[in-house]
N, C-alpha and C positions, 0 to 999 in steps of 0.2 A: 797017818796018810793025809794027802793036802785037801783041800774042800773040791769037788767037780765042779767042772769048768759050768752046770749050771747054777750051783751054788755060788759060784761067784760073779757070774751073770747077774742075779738074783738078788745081790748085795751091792751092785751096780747096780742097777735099778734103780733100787730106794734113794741110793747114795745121788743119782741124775734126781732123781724128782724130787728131794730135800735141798739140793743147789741151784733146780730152776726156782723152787718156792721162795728162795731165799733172798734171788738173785745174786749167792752167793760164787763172783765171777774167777775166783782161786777155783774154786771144787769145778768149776764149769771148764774149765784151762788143763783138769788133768783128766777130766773124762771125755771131752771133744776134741777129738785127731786134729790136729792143723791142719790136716788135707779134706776135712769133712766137706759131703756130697748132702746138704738137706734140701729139699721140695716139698714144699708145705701143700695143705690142700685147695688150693688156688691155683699149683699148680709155679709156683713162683720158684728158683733156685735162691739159696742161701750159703755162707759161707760160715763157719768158725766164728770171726771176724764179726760177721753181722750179728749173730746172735749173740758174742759175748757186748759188744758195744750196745743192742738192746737193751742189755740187760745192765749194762753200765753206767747209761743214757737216763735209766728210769721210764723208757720210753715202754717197754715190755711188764706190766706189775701182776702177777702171777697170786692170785688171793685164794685158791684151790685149786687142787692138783689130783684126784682119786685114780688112780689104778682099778682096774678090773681083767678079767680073762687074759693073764698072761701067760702066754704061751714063748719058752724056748726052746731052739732047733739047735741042739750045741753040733760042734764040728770041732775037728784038730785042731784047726788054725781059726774060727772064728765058732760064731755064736750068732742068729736070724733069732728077734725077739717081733712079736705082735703084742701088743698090752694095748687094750681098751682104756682112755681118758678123758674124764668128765674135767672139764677146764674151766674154771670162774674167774676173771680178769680184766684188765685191760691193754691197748694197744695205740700209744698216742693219743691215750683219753677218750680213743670209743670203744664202751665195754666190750669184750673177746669173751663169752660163753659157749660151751657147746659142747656136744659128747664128738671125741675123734677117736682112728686107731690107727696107732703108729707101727712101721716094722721100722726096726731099729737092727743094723750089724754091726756087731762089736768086735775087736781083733785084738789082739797083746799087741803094745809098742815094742818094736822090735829091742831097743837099749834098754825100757825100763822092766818091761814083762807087763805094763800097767795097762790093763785091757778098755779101751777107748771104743768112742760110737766114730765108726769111718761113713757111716751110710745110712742114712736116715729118710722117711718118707712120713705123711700122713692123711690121711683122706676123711671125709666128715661125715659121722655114721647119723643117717636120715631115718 
């Protein structure tokens, strides 16, 4: 029998936070929907786009990445993640540290079955 959809959630995860660390922007192109929704905790909208050219740019350099309290809400057709992340980095050369928590909605591409982040938030835990 195939893995649950939180298992495979779960193995996305890893697989997003090993590709922002890397800035590896192939792994980034098959986990982030072309139509992706992110607002980061500034409250800023973001596009696909933006974040893979961050990360293409060098502009975005990601030096830790920890996971904590990850919680998923799997569903039929999608998947609501919250994960707690301690961030150590920078952002156009001014250091980006900080503990944040993301909810993250994941869905299958409809052609490939390749379950993608379409929605994304995060806000900066004080």
């Amino acid at each position: 029998m195939g893995q649950t959809i939180a298992g495979r959630i779960q193995a996305a995860e890893e697989e997003l936070r090993q590709a922002m660390l890397a800035s590896d922007v192939a792994a980034l192109e098959r986990l982030l929907d072309p139509a992706l929704l992110f607002t980061n905790h500034m409250g800023w909208s973001f596009t696909r786009e933006d974040d893979l050219d961050a990360h293409r740019s060098g502009m975005l350099k990601i030096h830790g990445l920890d996971f904590s309290e990850l919680n998923i809400l799997p569903r039929a057709e999608c998947a609501v993640v919250s994960v707690q992340v301690r961030i150590s980095g920078s952002y156009n050369g001014v250091p980006a540290n900080g503990m944040f928590r993301f909810m993250r909605t994941w869905a299958p591409d409809a052609a490939s079955g390749q379950w993608r982040v379409i929605a994304a938030s995060s806000v900066m835990v004080v």
